[in-house]
C-alpha positions as CSV (number, residue, x, y, z in Angstrom):
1,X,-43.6,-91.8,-70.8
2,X,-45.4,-90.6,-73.8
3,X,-46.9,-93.1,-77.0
4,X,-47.8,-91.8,-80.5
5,X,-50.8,-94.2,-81.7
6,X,-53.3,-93.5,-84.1
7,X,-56.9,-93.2,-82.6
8,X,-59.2,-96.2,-82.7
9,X,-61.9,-95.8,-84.5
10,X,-64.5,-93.6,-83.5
11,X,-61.8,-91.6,-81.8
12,X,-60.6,-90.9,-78.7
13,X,-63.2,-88.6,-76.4
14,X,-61.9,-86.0,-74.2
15,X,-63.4,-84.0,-71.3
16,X,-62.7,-80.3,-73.0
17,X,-62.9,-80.5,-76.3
18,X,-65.0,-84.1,-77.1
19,X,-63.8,-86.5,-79.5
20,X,-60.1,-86.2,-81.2
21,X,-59.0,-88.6,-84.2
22,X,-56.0,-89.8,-86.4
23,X,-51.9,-89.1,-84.7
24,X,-52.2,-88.6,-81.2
25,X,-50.1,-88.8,-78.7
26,X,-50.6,-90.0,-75.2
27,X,-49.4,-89.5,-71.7
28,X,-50.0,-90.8,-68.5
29,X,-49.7,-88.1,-65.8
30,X,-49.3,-88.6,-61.8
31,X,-51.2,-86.2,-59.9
32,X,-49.8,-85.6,-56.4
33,X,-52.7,-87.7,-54.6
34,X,-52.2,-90.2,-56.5
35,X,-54.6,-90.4,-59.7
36,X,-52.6,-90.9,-62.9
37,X,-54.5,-89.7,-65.4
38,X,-54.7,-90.1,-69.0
39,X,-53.6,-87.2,-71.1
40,X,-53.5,-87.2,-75.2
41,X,-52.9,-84.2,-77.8
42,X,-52.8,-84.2,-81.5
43,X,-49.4,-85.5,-82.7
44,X,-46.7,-82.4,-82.6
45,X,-49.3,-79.9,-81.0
46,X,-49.1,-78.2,-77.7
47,X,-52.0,-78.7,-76.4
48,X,-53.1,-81.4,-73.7
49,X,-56.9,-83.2,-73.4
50,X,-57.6,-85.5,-70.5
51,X,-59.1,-88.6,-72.2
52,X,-62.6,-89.1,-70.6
53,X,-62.7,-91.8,-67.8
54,X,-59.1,-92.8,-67.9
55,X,-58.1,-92.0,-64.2
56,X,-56.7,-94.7,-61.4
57,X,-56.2,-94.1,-58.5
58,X,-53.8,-95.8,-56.2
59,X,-53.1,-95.5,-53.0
60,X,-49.3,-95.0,-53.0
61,X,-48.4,-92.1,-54.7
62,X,-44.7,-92.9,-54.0
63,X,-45.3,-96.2,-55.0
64,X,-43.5,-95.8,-58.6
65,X,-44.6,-100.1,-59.5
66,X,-47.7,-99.0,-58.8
67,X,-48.1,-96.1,-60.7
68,X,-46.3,-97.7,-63.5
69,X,-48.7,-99.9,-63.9
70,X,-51.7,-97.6,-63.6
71,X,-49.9,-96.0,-66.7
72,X,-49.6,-99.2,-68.1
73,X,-53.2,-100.1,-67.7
74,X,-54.6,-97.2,-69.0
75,X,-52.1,-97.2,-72.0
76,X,-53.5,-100.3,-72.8
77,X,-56.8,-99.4,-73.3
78,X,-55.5,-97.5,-76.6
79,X,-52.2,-99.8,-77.9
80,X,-52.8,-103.8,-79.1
């Protein structure tokens, strides 16, 4: 599940490459113990940035309600 969004202001801030602004899109990704992560890029560019502090863990990687809504919740933090 992927969402184009412009960056709030002040921008988005990433662990390699700091802070990214205007179209982005984002991307929650599942890791396989169970941290979905945060992941956005410039709109139409290859390149992926994990968005700084957006990780949640649960405890279930299996547990596809709750990983949806870790992807939800952190998806949130960027769309009204």
């Amino acid at each position: 599940m992927t969402k184009d969004v412009v960056a709030p202001p002040g921008g988005v801030m990433t662990d390699e490459v700091g802070t990214i602004t205007g179209e982005l899109t984002l991307e929650p990704k599942v890791g396989k113990d169970g941290t979905v992560t945060l992941r956005a890029q410039y709109k139409g560019a290859e390149e992926w940035y994990t968005v700084t502090g957006a990780r949640i863990k649960v405890p279930d990687p299996g547990d596809d309600a709750a990983v949806d809504r870790a992807a939800q919740d952190l998806l949130a933090r960027f769309i009204p």
